[in-house]
C-alpha positions as CSV (number, residue, x, y, z in Angstrom):
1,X,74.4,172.4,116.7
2,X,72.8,173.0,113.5
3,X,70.9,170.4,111.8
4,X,70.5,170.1,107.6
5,X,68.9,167.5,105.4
6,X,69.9,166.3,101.8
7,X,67.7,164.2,99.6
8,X,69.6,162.3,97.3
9,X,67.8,161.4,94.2
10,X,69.1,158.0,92.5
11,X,67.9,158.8,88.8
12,X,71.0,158.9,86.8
13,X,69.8,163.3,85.9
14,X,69.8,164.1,89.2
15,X,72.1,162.2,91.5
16,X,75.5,163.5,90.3
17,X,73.8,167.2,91.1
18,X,72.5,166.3,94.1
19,X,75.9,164.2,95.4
20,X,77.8,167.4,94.1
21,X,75.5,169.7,96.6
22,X,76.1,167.7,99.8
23,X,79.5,167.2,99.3
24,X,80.0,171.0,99.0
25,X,78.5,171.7,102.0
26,X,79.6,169.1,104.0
27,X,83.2,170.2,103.2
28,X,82.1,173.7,104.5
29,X,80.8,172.6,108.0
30,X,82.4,170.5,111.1
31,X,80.0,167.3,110.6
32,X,79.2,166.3,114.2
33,X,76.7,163.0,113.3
34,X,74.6,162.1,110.0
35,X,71.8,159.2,110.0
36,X,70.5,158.5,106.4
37,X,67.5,156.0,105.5
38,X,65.9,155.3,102.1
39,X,63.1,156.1,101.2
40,X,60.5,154.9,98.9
41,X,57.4,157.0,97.3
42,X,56.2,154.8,94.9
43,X,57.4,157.6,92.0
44,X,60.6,158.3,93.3
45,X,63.3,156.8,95.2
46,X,65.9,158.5,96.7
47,X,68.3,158.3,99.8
48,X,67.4,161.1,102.7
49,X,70.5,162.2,104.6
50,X,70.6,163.8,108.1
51,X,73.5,165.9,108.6
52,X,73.8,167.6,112.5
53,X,76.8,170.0,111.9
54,X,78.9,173.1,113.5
55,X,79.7,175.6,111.5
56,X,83.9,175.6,110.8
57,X,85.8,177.2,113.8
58,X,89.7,177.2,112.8
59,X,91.2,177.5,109.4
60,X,94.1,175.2,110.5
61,X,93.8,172.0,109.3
62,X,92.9,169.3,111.4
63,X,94.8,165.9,111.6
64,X,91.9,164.5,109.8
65,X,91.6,167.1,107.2
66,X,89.5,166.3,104.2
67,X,91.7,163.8,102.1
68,X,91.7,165.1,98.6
69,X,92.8,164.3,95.1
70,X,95.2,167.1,94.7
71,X,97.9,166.6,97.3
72,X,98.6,162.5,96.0
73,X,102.2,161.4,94.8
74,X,102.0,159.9,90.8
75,X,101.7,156.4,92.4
76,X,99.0,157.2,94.7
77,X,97.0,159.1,91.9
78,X,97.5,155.4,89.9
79,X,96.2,154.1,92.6
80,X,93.0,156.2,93.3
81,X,92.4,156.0,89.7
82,X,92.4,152.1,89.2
83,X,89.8,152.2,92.7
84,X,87.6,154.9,91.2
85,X,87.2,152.8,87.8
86,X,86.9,149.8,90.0
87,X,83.9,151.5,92.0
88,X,82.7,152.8,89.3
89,X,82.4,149.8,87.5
90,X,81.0,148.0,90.4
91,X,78.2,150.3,90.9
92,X,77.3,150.4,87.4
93,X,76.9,146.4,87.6
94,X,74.9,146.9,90.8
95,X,73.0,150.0,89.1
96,X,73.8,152.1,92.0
97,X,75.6,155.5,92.6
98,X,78.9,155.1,93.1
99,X,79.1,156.8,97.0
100,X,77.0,154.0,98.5
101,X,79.9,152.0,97.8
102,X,82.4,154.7,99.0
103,X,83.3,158.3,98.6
104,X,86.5,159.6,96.9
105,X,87.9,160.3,100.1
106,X,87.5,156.8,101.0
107,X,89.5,156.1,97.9
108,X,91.9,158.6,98.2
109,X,92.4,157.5,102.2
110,X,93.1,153.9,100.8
111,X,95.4,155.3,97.8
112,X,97.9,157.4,100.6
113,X,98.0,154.4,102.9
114,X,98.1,151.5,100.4
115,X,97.3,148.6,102.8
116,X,98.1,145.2,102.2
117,X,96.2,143.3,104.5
118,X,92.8,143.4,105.3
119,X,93.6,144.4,109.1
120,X,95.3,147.8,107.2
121,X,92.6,148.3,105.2
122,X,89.6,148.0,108.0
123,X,92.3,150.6,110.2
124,X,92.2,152.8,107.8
125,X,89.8,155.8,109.8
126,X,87.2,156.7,107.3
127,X,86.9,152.8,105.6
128,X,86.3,150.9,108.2
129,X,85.0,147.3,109.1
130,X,81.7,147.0,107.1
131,X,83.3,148.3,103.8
132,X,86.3,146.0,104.9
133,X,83.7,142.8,105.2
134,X,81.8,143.9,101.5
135,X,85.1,145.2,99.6
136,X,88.6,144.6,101.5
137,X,89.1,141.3,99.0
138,X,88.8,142.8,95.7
139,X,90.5,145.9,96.9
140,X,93.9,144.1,98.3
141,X,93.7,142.1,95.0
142,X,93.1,145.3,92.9
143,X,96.1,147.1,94.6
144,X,98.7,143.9,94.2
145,X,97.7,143.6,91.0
146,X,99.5,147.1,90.4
């Protein structure tokens, strides 16, 4: 197992770049476990990011191949755009980057499976039951608002 570190810097000049360069490579590798923690220096803040990985082994995709943007209907595309603005916005009033509320996997995840109950959102596999506890309400009420 092969181990890699990210720092992710939360000035607004550097996060996108640095959020861009994880993302690549973790879409590259077969993630096995990741640990982050934040960390403080006084000058500069910025969240570190522990990835343990394999390199890829089979070209076939897997049944949880990375959800993307690019294989949704015209209703889920509505869909993943009304949660991306709503993230967006949401991190903006929190002044925070917009993955540590989720990814747009996350989003896209929720977009394909359009849940209606908080049950089908926390079973949905990469959203889960803390981001179910913070978010779940204002997402079912985003979605039946559509």
């Amino acid at each position: 197992m092969n181990i890699k570190v990210f720092n992710i810097r939360l000035s607004k000049e550097f996060c996108q770049a640095d959020q861009d360069k994880m993302n690549s490579f973790l879409d590259s590798v077969d993630v096995k476990l990741t640990s982050t923690n934040f960390v403080t220096t006084g000058t500069i803040d910025f969240w570190s990011a522990v990835v343990f990985y394999s390199p890829k082994t089979s070209k076939t995709e897997s049944p949880k191949a990375k959800l993307s943007e690019e294989g949704l209907t015209q209703e889920e595309s509505t869909i993943f755009n009304a949660l991306r603005h709503w993230r967006n916005d949401l991190a903006e009033k929190l002044d925070w980057s917009a993955y540590r509320i989720c990814h747009n996997s996350h989003l896209v995840a929720i977009a394909k499976a359009n849940p209606q109950t908080l049950e089908a959102l926390e079973n949905i596999s990469v959203f889960g039951k803390a981001r179910t506890e913070k978010y779940g309400d204002d997402i079912l009420s985003l979605l039946n608002a559509l």
